[in-house]
C-alpha positions in Angstrom: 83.7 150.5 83.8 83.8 154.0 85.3 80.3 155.8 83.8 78.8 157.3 86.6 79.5 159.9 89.1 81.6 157.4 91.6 82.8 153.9 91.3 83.3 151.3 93.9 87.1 149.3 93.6 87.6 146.0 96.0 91.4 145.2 96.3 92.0 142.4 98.9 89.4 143.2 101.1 89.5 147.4 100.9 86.9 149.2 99.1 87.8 152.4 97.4 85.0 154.6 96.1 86.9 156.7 93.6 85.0 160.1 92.0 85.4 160.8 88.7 86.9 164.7 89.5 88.1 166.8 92.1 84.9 168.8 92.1 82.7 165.9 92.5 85.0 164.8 95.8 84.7 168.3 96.9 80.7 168.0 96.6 81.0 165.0 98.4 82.5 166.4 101.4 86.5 166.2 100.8 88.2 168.0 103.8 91.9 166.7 103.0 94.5 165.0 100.6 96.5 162.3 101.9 98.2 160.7 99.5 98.9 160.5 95.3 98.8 157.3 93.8 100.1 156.8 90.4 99.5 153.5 88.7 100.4 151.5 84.9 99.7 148.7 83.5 102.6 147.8 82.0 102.9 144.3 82.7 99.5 143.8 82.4 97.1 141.5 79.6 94.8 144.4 80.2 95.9 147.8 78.8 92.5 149.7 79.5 92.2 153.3 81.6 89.6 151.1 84.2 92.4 148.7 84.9 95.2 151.7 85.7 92.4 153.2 88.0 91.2 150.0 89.7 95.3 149.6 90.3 95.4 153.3 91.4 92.8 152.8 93.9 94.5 149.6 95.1 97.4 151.7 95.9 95.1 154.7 97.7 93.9 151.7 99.9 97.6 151.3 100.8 97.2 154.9 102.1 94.1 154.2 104.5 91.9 156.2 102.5 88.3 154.7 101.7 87.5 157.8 99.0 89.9 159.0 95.8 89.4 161.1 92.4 91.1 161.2 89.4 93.3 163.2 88.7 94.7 162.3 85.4 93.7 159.0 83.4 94.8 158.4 79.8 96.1 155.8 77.8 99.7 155.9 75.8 99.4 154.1 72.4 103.3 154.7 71.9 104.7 151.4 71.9 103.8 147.9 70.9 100.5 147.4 72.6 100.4 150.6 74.8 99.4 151.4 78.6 97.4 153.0 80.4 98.2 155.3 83.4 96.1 156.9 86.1 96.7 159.3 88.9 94.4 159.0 92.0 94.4 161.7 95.1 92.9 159.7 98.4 91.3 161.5 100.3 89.4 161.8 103.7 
């Protein structure tokens, strides 16, 4: 569950620390964007905003990125059981 600061994702062997803002990954020494990950879980048993991001960051690992933030993260109760969706920004 994402409550502090930064939060540590494994996906198959990659580990993504992913901030909770822009400003914190600024703080943190963010020289560049690389990539902008978006991610659902639509077709998923679980709907909640820490599954869309721990798929988000599985994603930014795809990029070669160890460090993202959040961009956006909500979740959509339209529908029968509603999703969730996330936006991450890797970055180096």
């Amino acid at each position: 569950m994402l409550t502090d600061k930064t939060t540590v994702f494994e996906s198959e062997g990659c580990l993504v620390e992913v901030y909770q803002s822009r400003t914190l990954a600024v703080e943190a020494g963010m020289k560049e964007e690389v990539c902008r990950v978006e991610a659902t879980t639509a077709f998923s048993l679980d709907h909640s905003v820490d599954n869309a991001i721990r798929r988000g960051a599985a994603k930014a690992c795809e990029c070669g990125v160890s460090k993202a933030y959040i961009a956006t993260a909500y979740r959509d109760d339209a529908g029968l059981k509603g999703t969730s969706k996330a936006s991450l920004v890797g970055f180096r």
